[in-house]
C-alpha positions as CSV (number, residue, x, y, z in Angstrom):
1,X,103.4,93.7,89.5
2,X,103.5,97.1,90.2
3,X,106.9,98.7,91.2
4,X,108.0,102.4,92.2
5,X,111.4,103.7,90.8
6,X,112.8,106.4,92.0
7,X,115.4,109.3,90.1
8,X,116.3,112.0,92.7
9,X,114.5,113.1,95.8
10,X,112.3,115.1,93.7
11,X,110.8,112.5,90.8
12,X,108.9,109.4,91.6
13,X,107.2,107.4,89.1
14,X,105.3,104.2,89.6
15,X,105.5,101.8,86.3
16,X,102.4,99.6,85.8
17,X,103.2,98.4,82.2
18,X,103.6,94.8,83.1
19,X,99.9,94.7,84.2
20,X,97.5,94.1,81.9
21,X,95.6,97.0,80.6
22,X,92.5,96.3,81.8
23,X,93.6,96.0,84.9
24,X,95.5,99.6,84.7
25,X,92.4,101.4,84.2
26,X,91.2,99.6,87.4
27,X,93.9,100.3,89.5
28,X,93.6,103.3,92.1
29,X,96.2,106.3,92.1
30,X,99.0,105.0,94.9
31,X,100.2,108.3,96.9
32,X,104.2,108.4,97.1
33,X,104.0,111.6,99.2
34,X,104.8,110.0,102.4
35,X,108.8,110.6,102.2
36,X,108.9,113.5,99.6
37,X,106.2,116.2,99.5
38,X,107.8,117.6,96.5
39,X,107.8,114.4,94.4
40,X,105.7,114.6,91.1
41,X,103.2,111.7,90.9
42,X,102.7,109.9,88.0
43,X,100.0,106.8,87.1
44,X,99.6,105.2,84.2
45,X,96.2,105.2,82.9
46,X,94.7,103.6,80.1
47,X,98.0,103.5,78.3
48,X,98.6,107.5,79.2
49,X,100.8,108.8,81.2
50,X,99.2,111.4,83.0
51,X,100.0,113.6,86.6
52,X,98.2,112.4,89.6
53,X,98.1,116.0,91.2
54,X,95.2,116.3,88.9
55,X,94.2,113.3,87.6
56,X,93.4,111.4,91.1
57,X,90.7,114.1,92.1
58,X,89.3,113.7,88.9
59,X,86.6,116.7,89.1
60,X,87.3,119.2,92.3
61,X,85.0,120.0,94.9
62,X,82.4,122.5,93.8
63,X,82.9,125.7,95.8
64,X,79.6,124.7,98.2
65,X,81.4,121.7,99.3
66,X,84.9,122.8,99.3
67,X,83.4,125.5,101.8
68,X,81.5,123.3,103.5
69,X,84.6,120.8,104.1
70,X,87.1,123.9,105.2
71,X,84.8,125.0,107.7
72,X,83.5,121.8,109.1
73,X,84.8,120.4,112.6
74,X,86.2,117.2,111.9
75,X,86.6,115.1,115.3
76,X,89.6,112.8,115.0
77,X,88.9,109.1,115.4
78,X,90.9,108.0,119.1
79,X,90.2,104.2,118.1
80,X,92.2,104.4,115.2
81,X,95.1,106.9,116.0
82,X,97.4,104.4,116.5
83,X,96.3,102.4,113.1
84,X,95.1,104.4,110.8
85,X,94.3,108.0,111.9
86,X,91.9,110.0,110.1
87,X,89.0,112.5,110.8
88,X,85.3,112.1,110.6
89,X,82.2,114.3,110.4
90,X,78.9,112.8,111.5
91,X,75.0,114.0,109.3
92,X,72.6,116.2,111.8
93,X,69.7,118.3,110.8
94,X,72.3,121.3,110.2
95,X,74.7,119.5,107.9
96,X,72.3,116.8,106.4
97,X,71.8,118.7,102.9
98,X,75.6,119.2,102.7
99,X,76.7,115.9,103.9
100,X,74.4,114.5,101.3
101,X,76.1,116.3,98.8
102,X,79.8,115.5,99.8
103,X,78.9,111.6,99.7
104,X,77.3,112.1,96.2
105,X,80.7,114.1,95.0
106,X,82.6,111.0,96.3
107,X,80.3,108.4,94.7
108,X,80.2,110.0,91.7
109,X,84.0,111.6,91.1
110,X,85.9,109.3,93.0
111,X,88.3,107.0,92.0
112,X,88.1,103.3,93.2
113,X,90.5,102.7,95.9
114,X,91.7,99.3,98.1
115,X,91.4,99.0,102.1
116,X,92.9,95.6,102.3
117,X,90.1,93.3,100.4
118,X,87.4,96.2,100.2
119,X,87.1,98.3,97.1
120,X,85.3,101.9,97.7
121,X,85.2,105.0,96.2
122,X,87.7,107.9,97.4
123,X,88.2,111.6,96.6
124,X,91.6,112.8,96.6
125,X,91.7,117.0,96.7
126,X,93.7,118.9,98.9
127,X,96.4,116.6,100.4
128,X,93.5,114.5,101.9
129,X,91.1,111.7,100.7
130,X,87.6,111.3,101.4
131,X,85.2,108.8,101.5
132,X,82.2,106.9,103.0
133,X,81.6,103.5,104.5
134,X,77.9,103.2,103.1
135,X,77.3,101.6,100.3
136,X,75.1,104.8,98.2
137,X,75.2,108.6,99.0
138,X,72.0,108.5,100.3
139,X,72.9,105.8,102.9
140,X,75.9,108.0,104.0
141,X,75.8,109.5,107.7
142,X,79.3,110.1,108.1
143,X,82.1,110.8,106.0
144,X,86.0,110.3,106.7
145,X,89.0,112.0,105.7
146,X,92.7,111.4,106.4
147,X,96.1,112.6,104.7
148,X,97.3,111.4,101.1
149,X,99.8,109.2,103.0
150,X,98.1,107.3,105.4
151,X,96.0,105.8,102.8
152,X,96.0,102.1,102.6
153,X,97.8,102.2,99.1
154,X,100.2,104.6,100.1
155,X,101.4,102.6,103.4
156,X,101.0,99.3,101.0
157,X,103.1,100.8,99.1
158,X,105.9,102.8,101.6
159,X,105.6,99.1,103.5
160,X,103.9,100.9,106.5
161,X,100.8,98.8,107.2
162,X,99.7,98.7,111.0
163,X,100.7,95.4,112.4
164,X,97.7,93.2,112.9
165,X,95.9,94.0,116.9
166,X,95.6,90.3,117.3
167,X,98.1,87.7,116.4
């Protein structure tokens, strides 16, 4: 089991060496950014310990996209502000070839991530995470973004998880 330990306000580490390795290389980056901005974060990966600052985006954003998702309107989601807030940008004919191009950046750079029993792929860059609900970039007509802590592994993890809407 996976557990987060703590040394100062500044330092957080999360210690996975009690889970088998194969399951380490599995397991997605968990975001401890939700109480301490400042906090280094550290994952262990197939027996390494290595920084998540870079080693959860993995490759960055090619400066297309990155200019693509900077200058974007993102409409925030109103159904979900109360449970899990996050943005969204929907394909047209204007954005089509760059919306294509995002989804294949998460596809093929992102990291396997949890959303309760669902595994996807997500791109962390920027303080934000991206990702898609379809199941190929070419399927893709909409791709999400929220903040580094209101990722379900991060509010797993900081014990945050929105109470179930019906009980």
């Amino acid at each position: 089991m996976p557990f987060l330990t703590c040394a100062g306000a500044k330092r957080a580490v999360i210690v996975l060496a009690s889970v088998p390795a194969k399951t380490r290389r599995m397991t997605n980056p968990v975001t401890v950014s939700a109480y301490a901005a400042p906090m280094r974060r550290t994952h262990w990966f197939s027996d390494n310990v290595k920084d998540l600052d870079t080693a959860s985006v993995g490759v960055h954003f090619p400066d297309e996209i990155r200019n693509f998702v900077e200058s974007t309107v993102w409409t925030f989601a109103k159904t979900y502000a109360a449970t899990w807030p996050h943005e969204y940008v929907v394909q047209n004919a204007e954005n089509a070839s760059m919306i294509l191009a995002l989804a294949r950046h998460i596809f093929e750079h992102g990291t396997d991530g949890r959303f309760y029993s669902q595994i996807r792929k997500y791109h962390h860059e920027g303080g934000k995470v991206y990702w898609s609900m379809a199941s190929t970039p070419e399927e893709a007509t909409l791709i999400n973004r929220c903040r580094e802590d209101q990722t379900y592994e991060a509010r797993l993890a900081a014990g945050a998880l929105p109470k179930p809407q019906f009980e």
